[in-house]
C-alpha positions as CSV (number, residue, x, y, z in Angstrom):
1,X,242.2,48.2,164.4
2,X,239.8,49.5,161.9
3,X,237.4,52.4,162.2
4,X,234.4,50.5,161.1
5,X,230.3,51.4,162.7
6,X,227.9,49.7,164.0
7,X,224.8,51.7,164.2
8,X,222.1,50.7,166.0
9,X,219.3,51.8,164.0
10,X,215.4,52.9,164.8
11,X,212.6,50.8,165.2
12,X,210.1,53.3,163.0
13,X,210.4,53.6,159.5
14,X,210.5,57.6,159.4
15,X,213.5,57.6,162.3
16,X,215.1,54.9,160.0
17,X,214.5,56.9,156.8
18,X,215.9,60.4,159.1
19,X,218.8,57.9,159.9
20,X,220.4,58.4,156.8
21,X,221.5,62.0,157.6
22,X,223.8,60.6,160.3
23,X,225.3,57.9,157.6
24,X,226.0,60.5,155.3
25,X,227.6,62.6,158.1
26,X,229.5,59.7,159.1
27,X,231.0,58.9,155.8
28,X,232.0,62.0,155.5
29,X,234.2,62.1,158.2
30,X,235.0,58.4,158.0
31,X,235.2,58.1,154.0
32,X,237.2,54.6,154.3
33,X,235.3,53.0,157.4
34,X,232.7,50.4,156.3
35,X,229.3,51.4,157.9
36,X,226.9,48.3,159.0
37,X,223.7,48.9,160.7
38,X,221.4,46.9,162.9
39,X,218.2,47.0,162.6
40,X,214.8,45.2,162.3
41,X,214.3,43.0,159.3
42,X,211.7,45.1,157.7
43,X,214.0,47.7,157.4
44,X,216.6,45.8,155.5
45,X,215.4,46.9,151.8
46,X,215.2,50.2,152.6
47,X,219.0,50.2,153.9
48,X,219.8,48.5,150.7
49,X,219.0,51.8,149.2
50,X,221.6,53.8,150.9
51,X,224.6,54.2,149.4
52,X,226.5,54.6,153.1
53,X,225.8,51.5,154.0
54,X,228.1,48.4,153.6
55,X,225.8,46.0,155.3
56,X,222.3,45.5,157.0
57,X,222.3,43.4,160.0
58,X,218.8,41.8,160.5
59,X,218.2,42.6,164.7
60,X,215.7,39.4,165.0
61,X,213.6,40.6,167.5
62,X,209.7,41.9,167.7
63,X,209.4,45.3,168.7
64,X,209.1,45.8,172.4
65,X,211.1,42.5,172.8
66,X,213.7,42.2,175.5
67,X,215.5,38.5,174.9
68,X,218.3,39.7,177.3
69,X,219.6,36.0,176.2
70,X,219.1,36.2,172.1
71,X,220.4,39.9,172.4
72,X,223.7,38.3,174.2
73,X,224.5,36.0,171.6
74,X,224.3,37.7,168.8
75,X,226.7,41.0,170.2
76,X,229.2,37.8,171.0
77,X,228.6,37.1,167.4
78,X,229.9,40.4,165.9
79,X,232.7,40.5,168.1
80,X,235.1,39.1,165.3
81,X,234.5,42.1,163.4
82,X,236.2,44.6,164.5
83,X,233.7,47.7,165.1
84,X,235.9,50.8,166.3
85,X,232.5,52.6,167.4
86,X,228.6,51.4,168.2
87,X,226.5,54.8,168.2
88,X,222.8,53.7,169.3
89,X,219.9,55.7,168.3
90,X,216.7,53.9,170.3
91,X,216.9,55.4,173.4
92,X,216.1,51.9,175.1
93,X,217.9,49.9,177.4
94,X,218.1,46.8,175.4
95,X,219.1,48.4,172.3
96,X,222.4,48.7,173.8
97,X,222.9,44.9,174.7
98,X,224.0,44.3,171.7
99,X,227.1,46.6,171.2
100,X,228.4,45.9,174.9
101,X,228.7,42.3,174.4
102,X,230.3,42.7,170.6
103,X,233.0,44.6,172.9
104,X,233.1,47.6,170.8
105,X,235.5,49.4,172.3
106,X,233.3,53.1,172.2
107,X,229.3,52.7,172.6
108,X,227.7,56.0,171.6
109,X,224.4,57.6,172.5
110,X,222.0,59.6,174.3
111,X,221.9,59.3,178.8
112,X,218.6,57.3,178.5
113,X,217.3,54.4,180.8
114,X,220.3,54.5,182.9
115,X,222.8,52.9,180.2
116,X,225.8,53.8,182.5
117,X,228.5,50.7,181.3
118,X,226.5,49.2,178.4
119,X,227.3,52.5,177.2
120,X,230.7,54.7,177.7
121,X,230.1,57.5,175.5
122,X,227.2,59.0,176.8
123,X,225.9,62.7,175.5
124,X,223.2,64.8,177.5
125,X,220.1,65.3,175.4
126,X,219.9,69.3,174.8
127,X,215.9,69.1,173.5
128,X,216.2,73.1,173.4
129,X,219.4,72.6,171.2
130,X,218.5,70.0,169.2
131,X,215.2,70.2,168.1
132,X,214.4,67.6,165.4
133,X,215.0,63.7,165.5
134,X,217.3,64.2,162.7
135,X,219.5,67.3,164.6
136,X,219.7,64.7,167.3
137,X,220.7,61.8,165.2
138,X,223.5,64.0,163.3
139,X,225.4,65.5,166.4
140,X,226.0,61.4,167.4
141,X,228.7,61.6,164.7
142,X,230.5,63.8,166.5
143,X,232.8,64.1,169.7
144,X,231.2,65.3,172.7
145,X,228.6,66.7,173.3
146,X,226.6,69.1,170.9
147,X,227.0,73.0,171.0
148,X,225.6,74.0,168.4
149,X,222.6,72.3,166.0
150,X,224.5,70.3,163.4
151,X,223.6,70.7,159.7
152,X,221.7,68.0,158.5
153,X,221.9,66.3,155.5
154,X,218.8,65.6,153.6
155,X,218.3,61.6,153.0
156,X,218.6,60.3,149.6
157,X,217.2,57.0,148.3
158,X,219.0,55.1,144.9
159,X,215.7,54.7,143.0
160,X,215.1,52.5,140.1
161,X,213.5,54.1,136.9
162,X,213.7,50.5,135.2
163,X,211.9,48.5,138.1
164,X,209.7,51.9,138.5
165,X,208.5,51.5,134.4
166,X,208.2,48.1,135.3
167,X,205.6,48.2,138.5
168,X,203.5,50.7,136.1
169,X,202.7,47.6,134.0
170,X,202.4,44.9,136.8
171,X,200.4,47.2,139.1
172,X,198.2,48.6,135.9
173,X,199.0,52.5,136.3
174,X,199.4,53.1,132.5
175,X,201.4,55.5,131.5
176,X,199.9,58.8,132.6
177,X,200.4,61.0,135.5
178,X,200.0,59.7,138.6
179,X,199.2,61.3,141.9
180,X,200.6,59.2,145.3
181,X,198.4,59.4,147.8
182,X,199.4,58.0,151.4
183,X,196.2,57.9,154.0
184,X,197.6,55.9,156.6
185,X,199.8,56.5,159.4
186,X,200.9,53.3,161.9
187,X,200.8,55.7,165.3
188,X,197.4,56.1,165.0
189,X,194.2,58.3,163.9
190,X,195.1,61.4,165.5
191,X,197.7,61.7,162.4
192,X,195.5,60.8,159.7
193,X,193.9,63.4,157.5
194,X,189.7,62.0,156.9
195,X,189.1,59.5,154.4
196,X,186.6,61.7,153.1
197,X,189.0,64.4,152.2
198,X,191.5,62.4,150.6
199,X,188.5,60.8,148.6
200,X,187.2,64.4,147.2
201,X,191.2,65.1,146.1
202,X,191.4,61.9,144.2
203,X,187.9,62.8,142.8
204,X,189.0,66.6,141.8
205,X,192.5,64.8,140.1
206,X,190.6,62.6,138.2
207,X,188.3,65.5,136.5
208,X,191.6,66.2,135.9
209,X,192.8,63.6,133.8
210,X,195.1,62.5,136.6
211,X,194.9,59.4,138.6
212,X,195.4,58.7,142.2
213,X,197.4,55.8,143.6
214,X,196.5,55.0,146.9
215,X,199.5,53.4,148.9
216,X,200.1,51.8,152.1
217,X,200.2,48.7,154.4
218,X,197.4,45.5,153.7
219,X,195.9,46.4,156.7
220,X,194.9,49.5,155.4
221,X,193.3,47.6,152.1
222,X,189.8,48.4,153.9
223,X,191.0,52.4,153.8
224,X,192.2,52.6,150.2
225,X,188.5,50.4,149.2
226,X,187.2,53.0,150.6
227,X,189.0,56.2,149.1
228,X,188.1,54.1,146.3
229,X,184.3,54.0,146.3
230,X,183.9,57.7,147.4
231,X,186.0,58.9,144.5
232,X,184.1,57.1,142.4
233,X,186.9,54.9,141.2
234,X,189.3,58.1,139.9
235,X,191.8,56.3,142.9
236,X,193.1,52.7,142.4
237,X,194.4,50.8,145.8
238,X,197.6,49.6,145.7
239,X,197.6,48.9,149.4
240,X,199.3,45.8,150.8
241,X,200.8,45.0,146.6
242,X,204.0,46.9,147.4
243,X,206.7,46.5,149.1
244,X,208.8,49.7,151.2
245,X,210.9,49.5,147.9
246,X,208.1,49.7,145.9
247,X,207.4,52.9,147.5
248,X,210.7,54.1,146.7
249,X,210.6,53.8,143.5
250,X,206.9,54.3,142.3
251,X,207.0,57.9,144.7
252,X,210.3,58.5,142.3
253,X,208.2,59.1,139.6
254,X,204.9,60.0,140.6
255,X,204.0,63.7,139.7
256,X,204.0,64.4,143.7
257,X,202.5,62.3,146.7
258,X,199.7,63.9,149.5
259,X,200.2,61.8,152.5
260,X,200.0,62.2,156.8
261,X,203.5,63.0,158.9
262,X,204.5,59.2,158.7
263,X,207.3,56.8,158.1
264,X,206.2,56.9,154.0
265,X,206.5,60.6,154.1
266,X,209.5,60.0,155.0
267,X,210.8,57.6,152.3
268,X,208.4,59.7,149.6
269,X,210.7,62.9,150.7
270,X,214.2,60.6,150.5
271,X,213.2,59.4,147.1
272,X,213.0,63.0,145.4
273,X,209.1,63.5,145.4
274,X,207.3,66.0,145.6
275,X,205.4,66.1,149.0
276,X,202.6,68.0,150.4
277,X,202.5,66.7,153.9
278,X,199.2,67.4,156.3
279,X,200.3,67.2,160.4
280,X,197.5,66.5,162.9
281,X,198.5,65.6,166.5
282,X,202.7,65.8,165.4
283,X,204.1,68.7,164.4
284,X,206.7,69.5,161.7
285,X,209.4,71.3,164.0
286,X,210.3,67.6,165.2
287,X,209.6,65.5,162.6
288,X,209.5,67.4,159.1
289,X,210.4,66.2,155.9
290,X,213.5,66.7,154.2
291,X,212.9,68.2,150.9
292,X,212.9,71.8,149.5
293,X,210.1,70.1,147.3
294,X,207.3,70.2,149.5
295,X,204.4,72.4,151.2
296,X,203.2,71.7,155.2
297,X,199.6,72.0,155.9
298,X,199.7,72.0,160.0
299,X,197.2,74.2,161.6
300,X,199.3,74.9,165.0
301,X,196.1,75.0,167.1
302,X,196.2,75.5,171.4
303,X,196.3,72.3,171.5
304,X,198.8,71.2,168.7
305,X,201.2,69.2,169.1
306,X,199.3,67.1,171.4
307,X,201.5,63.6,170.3
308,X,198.0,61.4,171.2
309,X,197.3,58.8,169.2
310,X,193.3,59.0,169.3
311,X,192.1,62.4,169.6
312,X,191.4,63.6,173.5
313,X,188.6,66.7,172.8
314,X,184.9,65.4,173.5
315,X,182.2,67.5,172.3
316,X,181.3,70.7,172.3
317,X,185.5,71.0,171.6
318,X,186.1,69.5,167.8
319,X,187.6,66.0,167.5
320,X,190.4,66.3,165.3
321,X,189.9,69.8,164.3
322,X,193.8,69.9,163.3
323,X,192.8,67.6,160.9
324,X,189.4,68.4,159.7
325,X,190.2,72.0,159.5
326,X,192.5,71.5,156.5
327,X,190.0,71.1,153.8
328,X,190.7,69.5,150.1
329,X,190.5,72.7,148.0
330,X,193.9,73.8,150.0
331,X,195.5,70.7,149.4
332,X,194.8,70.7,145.8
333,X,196.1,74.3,145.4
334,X,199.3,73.5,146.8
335,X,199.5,70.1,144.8
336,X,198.7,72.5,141.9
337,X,202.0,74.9,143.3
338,X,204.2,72.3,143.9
339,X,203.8,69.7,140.7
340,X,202.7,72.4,138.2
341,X,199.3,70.2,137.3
């Protein structure tokens, strides 16, 4: 019998990024297991970048998907492997398919969606306890229930200063500094600071002598063209031209990346950036990131954390004023603190 994991990992790429601090909690207490994780097939590369991890197992599904059948064959599939432990971190009922039919003798995770049998090892979810997503992902690693927060690890990412030198020339960066700016976020509006204001910071680098590099997904090619055209061209859109470990390792040496609470904050914060990171409808105390090297702009209005996608105030109240209340000028200063510019 070995003592080889099977982690079922998160469907977001933040929670998958916040993942890591359970892997390196695991290794430390397991330092001979092999570690594989399950997980959508997006998140593949970005596993590749953690050293904990033996093996990414693609979990073929779309998101929301239940494919009680497909889920069935492929835990019959792992079975010849030999897992000593499944810990599960979605909180869903399918996610623990999987595990129970790979007869994995202990199936770890949180009392969710009535997983009595597919799961045997179930822990009560102390929220007052364990406050952050990564607090709850680390005390999984250990027996029993949690009594007190577990440290967490910070995630690390192995970047790649050659293919980093080498996107600078096939993305046209040049060789001077570069700012990362990240304007998107995939949960919706209610987390994404104005296009407007990231526009007037790209604008104010630029008089600077310091370019912007505006990244994120090709849907969001329309919000980069237009960061673009209000900044007067001191911002260049890389969106939908990289891939997650592109991120990785053009974030690993930019001179520090402005972006919304979202899964690239996340990776930006694993790959040793510098990160000023603005919250609208989230709030750091859940989700922050896991740096020393970075400053929080989060207004912590009556109504914050509200968790909404779209913004619920109507006029008179201000729309998104735990957005639009954080205006450029602060963000620069702190960009100026944190990356000495």
């Amino acid at each position: 019998m070995t003592n080889d994991l099977l982690i079922v990992g998160p469907a977001w790429v933040g929670d998958m990024v916040m993942a890591q601090s359970l892997f390196i909690r695991l290794r430390e207490r397991y330092p001979d297991a092999a570690i594989d994780v399950l997980a959508p097939g997006w998140s593949l590369p970005i596993i590749g970048r953690m050293p904990e991890i033996r093996a990414g197992i693609e979990l073929p599904f779309a998101h929301g998907e239940f494919n009680f059948g497909g889920r069935r064959r492929l835990g019959l599939s792992l079975r010849d492997r030999g897992y000593a432990q499944a810990i599960v971190l979605p909180n869903s009922w399918k996610s623990a398919v999987v595990p129970f039919f790979a007869d994995i003798p202990r199936r770890t995770g949180y009392a969710r969606e009535f997983r009595y049998g597919l799961l045997n090892d179930l822990r009560p979810l102390n929220k007052a306890l364990l406050k952050t997503t990564p607090q709850r992902f680390v005390a999984l690693a250990d027996d029993g229930p949690a009594r007190v927060a577990p440290t967490v690890p910070a995630p690390r990412f192995r970047a790649d200063a050659e293919r980093a030198a080498q996107l600078r020339v096939d993305l046209a960066l040049g060789d001077g500094p570069g700012i990362a700016l990240m304007p998107g976020a995939e949960y919706g509006p209610a987390k994404q600071w104005p296009a407007a204001y990231y526009a007037q910071l790209a604008a104010e680098l630029g008089r600077q002598g310091i370019r912007s590099w505006i990244i994120g997904s090709k849907k969001e090619q329309p919000l980069g063209a237009e960061i673009v055209a209000a900044s007067n061209g001191a911002a260049i859109n890389l969106c939908g031209r990289t891939s997650l470990v592109d991120v990785i390792d053009l974030v690993s040496v930019a001179r520090a990346v402005v972006c919304n609470d979202s899964g690239p904050m996340h990776i930006a914060a694993a790959a040793g950036a510098k990160v000023v990171a603005i919250y609208g409808s989230s709030t750091p105390d859940h989700t922050p990131p896991m740096t020393e090297h970075t400053v929080i702009h989060y207004r912590r209005l009556a109504c914050s954390p509200c968790f909404e996608r779209n913004c619920p105030l109507k006029p008179p109240a201000e729309p998104m004023a735990c957005l639009t209340g954080i205006h450029p000028d602060a963000v620069l200063s702190s960009l100026t603190r944190l990356a000495d510019l």
